[in-house]
C-alpha positions as a Markdown table, in Angstrom:
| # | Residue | x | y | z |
|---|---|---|---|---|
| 1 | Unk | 74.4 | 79.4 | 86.9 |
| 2 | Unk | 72.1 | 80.7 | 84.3 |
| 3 | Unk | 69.4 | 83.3 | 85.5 |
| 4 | Unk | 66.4 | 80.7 | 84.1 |
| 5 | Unk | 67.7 | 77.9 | 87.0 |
| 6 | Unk | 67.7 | 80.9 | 89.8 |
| 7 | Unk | 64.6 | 80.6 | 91.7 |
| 8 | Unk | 62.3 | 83.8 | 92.3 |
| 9 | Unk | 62.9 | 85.2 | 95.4 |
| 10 | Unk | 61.0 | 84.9 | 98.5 |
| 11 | Unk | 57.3 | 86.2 | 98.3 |
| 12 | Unk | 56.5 | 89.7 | 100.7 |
| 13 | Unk | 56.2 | 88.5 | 103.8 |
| 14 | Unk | 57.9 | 85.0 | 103.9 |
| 15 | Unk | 61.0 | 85.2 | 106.2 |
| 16 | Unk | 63.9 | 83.1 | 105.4 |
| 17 | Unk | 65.1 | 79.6 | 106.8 |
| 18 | Unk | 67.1 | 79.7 | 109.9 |
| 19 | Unk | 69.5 | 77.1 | 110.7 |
| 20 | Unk | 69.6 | 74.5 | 113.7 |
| 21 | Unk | 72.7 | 72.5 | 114.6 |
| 22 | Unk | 72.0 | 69.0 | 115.7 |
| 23 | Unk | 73.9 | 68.8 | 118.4 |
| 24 | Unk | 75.0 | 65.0 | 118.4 |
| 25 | Unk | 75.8 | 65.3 | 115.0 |
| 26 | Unk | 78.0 | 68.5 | 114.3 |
| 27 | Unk | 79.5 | 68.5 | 117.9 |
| 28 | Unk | 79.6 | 65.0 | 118.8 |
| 29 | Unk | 83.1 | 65.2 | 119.5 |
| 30 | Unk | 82.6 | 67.0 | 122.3 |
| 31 | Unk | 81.6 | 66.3 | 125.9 |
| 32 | Unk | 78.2 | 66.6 | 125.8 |
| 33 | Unk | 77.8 | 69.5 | 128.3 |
| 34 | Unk | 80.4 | 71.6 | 125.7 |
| 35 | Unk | 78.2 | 71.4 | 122.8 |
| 36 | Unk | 75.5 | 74.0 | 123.3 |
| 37 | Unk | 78.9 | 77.0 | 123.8 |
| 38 | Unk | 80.0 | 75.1 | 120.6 |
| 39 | Unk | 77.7 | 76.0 | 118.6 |
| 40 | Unk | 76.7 | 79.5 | 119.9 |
| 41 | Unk | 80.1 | 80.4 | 119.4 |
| 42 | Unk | 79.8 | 79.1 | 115.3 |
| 43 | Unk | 76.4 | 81.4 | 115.2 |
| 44 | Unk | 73.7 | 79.0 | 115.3 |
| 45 | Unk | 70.5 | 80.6 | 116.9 |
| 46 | Unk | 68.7 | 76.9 | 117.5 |
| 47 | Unk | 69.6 | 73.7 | 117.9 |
| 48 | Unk | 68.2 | 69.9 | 118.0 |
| 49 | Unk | 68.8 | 67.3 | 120.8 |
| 50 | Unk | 68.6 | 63.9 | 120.4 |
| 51 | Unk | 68.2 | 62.8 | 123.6 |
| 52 | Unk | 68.0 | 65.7 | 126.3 |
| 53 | Unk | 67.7 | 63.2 | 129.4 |
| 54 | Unk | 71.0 | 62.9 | 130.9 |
| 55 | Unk | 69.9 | 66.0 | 133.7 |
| 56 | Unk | 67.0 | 67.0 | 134.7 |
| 57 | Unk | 64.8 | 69.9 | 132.5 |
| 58 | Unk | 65.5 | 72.4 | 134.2 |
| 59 | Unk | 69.4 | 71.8 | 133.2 |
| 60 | Unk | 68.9 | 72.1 | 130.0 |
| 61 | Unk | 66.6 | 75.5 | 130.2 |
| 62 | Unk | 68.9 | 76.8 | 132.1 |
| 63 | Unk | 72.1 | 75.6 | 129.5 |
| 64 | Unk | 70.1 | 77.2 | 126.4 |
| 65 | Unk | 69.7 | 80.3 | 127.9 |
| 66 | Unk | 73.2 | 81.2 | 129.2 |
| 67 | Unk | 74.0 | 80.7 | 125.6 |
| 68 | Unk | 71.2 | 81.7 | 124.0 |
| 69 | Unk | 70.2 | 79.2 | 122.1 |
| 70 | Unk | 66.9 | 78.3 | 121.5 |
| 71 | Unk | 65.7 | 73.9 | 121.4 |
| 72 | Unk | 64.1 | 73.4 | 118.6 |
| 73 | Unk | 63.9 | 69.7 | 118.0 |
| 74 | Unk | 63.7 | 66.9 | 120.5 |
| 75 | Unk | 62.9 | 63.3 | 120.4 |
| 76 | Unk | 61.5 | 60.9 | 122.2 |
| 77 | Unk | 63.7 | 58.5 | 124.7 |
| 78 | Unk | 65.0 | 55.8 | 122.7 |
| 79 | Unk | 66.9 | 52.9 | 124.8 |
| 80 | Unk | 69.9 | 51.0 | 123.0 |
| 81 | Unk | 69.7 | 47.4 | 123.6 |
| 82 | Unk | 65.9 | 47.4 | 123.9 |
| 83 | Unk | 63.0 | 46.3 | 122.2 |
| 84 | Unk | 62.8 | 50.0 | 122.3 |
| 85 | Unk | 66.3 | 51.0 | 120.5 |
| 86 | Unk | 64.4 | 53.1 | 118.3 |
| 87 | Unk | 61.3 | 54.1 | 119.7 |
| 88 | Unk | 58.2 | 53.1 | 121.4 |
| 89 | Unk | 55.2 | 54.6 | 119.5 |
| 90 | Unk | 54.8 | 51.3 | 117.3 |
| 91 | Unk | 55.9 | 48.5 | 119.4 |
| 92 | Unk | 52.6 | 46.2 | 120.5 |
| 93 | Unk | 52.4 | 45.8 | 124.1 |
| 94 | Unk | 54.4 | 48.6 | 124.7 |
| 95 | Unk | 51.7 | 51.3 | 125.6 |
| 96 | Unk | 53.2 | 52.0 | 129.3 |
| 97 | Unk | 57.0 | 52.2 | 128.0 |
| 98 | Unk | 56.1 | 54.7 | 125.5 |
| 99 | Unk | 53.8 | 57.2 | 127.7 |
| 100 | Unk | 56.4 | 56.9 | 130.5 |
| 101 | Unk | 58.9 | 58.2 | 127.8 |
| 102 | Unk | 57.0 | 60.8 | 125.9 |
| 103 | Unk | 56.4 | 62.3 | 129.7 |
| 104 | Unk | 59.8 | 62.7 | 130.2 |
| 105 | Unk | 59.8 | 64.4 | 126.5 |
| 106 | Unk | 57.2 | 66.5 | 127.3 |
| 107 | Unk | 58.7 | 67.7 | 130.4 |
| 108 | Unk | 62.1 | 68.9 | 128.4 |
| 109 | Unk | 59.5 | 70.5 | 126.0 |
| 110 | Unk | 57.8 | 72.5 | 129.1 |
| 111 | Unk | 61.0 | 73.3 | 130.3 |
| 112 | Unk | 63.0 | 74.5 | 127.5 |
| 113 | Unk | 60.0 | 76.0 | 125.6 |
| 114 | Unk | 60.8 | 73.2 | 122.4 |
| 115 | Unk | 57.8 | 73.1 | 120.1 |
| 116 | Unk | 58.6 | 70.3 | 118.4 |
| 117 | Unk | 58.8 | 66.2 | 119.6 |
| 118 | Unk | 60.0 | 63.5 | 117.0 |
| 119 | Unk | 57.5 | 60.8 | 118.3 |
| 120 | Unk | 60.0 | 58.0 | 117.0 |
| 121 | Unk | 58.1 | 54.9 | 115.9 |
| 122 | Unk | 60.3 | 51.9 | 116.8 |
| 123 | Unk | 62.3 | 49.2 | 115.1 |
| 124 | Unk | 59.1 | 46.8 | 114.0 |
| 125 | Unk | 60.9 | 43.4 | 112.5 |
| 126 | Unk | 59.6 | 40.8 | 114.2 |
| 127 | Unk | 56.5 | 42.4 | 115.2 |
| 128 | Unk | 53.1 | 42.1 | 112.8 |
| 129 | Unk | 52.5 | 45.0 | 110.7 |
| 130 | Unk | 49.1 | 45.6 | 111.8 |
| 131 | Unk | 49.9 | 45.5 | 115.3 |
| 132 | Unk | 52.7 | 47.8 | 115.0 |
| 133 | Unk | 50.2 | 50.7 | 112.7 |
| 134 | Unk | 47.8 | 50.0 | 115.8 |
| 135 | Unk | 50.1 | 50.3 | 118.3 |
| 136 | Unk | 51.4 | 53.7 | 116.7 |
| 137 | Unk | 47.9 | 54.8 | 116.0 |
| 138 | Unk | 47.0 | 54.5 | 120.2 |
| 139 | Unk | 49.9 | 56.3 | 120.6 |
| 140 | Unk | 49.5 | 58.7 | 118.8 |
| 141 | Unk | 45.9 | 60.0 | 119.7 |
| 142 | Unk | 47.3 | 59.9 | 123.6 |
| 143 | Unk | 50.1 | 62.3 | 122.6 |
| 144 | Unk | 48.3 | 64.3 | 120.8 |
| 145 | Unk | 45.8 | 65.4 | 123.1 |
| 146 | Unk | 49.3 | 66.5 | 125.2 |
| 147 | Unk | 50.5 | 68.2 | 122.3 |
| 148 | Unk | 47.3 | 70.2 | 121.7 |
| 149 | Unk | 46.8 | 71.3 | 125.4 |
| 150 | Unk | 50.5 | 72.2 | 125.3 |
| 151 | Unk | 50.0 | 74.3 | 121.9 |
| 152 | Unk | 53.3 | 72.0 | 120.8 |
| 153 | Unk | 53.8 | 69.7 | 117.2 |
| 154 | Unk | 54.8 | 66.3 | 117.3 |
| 155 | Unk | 56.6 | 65.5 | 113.9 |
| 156 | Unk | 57.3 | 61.9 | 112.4 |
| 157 | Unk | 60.1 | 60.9 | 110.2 |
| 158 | Unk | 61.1 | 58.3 | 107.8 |
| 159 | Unk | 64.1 | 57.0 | 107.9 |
| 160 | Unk | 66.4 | 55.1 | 105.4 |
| 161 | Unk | 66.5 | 51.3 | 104.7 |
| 162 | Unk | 69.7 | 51.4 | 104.2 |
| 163 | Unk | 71.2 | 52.9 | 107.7 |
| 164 | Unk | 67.7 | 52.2 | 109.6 |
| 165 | Unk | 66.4 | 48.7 | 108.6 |
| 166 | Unk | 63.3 | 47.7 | 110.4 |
| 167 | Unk | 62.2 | 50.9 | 111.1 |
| 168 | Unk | 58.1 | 51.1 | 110.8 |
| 169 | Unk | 58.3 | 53.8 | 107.7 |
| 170 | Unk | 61.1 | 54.7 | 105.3 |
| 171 | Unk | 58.7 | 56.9 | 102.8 |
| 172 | Unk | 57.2 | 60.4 | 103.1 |
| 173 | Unk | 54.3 | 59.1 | 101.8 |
| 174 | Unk | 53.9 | 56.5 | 104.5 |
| 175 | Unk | 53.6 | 59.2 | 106.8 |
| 176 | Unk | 51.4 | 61.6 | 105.2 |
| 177 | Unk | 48.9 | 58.8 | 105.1 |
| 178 | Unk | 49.4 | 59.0 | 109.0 |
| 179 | Unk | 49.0 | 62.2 | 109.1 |
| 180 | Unk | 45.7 | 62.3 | 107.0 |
| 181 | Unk | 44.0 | 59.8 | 109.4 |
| 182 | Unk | 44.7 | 62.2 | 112.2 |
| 183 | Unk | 43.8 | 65.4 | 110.1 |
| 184 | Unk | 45.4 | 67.5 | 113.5 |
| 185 | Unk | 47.6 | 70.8 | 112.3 |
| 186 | Unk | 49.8 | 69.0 | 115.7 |
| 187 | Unk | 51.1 | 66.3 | 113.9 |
| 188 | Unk | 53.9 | 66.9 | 111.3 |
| 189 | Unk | 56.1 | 65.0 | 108.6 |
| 190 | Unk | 59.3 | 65.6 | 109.4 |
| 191 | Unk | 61.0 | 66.0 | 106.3 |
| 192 | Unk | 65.0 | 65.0 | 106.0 |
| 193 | Unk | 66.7 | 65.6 | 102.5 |
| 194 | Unk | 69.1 | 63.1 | 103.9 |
| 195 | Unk | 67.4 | 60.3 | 104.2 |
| 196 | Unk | 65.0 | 60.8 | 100.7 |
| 197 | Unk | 68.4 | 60.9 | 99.0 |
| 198 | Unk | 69.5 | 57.3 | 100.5 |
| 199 | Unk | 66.1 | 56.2 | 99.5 |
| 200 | Unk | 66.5 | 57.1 | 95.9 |
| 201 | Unk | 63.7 | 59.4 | 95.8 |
| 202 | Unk | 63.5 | 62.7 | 93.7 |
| 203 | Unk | 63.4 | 65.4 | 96.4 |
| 204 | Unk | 61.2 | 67.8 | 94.2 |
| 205 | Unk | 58.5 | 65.4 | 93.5 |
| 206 | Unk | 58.5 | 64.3 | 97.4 |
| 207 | Unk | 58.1 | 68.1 | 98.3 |
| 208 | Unk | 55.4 | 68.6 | 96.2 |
| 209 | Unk | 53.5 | 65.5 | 97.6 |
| 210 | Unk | 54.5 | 67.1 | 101.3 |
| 211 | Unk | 53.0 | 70.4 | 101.0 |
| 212 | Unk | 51.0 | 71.8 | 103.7 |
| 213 | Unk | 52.0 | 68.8 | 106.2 |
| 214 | Unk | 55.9 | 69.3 | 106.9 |
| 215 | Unk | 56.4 | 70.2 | 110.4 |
| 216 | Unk | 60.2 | 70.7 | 110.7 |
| 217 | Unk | 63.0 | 69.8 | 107.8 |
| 218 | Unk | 67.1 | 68.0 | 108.2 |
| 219 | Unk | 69.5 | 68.5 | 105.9 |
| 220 | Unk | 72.3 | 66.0 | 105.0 |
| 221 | Unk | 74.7 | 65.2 | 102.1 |
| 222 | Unk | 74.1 | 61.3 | 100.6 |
| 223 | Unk | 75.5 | 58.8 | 100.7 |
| 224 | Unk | 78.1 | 59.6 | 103.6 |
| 225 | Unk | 76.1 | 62.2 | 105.5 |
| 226 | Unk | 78.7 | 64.6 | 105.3 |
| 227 | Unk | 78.3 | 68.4 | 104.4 |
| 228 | Unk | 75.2 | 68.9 | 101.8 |
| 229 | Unk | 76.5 | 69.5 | 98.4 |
| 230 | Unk | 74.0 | 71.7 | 97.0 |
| 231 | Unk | 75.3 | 70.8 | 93.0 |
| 232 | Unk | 73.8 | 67.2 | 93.6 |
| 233 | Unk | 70.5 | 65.4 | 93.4 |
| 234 | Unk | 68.0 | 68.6 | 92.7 |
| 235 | Unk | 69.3 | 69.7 | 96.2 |
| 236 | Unk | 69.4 | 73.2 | 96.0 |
| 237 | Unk | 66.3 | 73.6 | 94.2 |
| 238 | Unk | 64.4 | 71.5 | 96.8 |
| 239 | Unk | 65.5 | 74.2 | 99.8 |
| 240 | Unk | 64.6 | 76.9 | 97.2 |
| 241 | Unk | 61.4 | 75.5 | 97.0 |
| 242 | Unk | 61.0 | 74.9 | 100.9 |
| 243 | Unk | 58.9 | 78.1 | 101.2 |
| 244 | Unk | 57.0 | 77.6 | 98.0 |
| 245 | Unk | 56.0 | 74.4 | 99.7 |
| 246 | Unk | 54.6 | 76.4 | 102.8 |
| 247 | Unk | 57.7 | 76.0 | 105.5 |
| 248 | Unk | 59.1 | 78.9 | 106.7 |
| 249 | Unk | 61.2 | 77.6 | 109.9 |
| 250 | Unk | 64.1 | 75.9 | 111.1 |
| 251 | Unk | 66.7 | 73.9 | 108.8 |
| 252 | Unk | 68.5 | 71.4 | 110.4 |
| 253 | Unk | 72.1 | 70.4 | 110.1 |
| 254 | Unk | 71.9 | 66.6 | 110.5 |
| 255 | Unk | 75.6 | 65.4 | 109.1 |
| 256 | Unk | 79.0 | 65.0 | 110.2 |
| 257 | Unk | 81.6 | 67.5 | 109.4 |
| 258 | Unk | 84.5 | 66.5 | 107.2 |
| 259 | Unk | 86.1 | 69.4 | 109.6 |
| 260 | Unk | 85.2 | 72.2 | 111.7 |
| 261 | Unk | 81.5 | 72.4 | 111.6 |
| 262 | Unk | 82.3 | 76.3 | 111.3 |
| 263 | Unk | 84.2 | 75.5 | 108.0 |
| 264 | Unk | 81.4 | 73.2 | 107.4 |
| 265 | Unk | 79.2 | 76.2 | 106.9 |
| 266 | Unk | 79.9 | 77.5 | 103.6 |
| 267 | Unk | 77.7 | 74.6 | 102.1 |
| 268 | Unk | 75.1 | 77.1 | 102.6 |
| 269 | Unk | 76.7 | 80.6 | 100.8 |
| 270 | Unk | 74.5 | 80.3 | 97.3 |
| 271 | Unk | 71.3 | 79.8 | 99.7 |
| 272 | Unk | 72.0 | 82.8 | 101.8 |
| 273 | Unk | 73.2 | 84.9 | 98.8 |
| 274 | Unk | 70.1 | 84.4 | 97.6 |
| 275 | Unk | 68.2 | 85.0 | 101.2 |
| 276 | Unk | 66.5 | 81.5 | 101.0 |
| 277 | Unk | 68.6 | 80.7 | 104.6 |
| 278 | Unk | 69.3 | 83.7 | 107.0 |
């Protein structure tokens, strides 16, 4: 790689990206009570649940912190086979199921100390589009006000067409334009390379657009969500840039290992070479 592609290093000051293992992703193999040893034993320092529900809070506080680990990502109960399969936040009439639900989020976030709740929206086909933005909008002020007592930051992600259909947004911009109504430094985009890739979007320009309002950022390779392969799609540049754009925090792993997730790893060597990733 020639020395004019290299990006500068990080400014005085900016401290590099850490990584987070999804849980459900990278270890999903394993019992579900194995998964947080798993991956403090392959080095991770933070992890993301999808759904931390199956025990009570204090369970999980107690999990993290017999392997040191700390819960960075969380979202909010989903239930399969529902009108709520993937979320509540946009569904109309469903006010009661989602505060119910992002209580019982909240709660894990007390507990575990977790800064950060992916208020998923909800799969909206069949429901009218300005019933759903309402709904979501309602939502959203009443779990904010928690997030701002609680000094936590609710993030929102699009998700791809393509693996997601129905799903109330599937662009970055879509959110920001959220995000600018509210105008609350506790509501975040939660930006994943993964699914701006399946979308067919160009990761630099969409990082550029998403300065100053990402709130947490997921890493995947496209189209199979394996390993990221940091040769393809302006990749690499776009976690170079990641600071640049204002984010300093945690990377998540968000794909499926072709192997060991261990092995998995060395997608990552050219990033910490050059001390973008700790």
């Amino acid at each position: 790689m020639s020395g004019a592609s290299r990006a500068p290093a990080l400014a005085a000051g900016d401290a590099p990206l850490r990584l987070a293992a999804n849980l459900d992703w990278l270890y999903g193999a394993l019992p579900a009570d194995d998964r947080l040893a798993a991956a403090a034993a392959d080095g991770f320092a933070g992890v993301e649940m999808f759904a931390p529900y199956a025990h009570e809070p204090a369970w999980y506080a107690g999990a993290l912190r017999r392997h040191g680990l700390q819960l960075v990502l969380i979202n909010t109960p989903f239930r399969p086979n529902s009108p709520g399969r993937l979320g509540w936040a946009a569904i109309p009439g469903a006010q009661a199921e989602f505060r119910e639900t992002f209580a019982q989020a909240r709660a894990v976030a007390e507990a575990t100390g977790c800064r950060r709740i992916h208020v998923m929206a909800g799969h909206c086909e069949g429901h009218r589009p300005d019933a759903c933005q309402q709904a979501l909008r309602q939502n959203l002020a009443h779990a904010l006000a928690a997030a701002q007592a609680d000094g936590m930051t609710l993030t929102l992600e699009p998700l791809n067409r393509a693996d997601m259909p129905g799903y109330l947004y599937h662009l970055p911009s879509q959110v920001i334009a959220i995000l600018r109504e509210f105008d609350s430094p506790h509501l975040r985009l939660q930006f994943d390379c993964y699914h701006c890739a399946r979308e067919g979007l160009d990761l630099g320009a969409e990082l550029a657009q998403a300065r100053g309002w990402i709130g947490h950022v997921q890493i995947g390779g496209a189209p199979e969500r394996f390993e990221p392969d940091l040769s393809q799609g302006g990749l690499l540049q776009a976690v170079r840039e990641l600071p640049a754009a204002g984010y300093h925090s945690w990377l998540g792993c968000e794909y499926r290992p072709r192997g060991t997730p261990a092995e998995g790893l060395s997608w990552c060597a050219p990033l910490r070479a050059e001390g973008v990733i700790a």
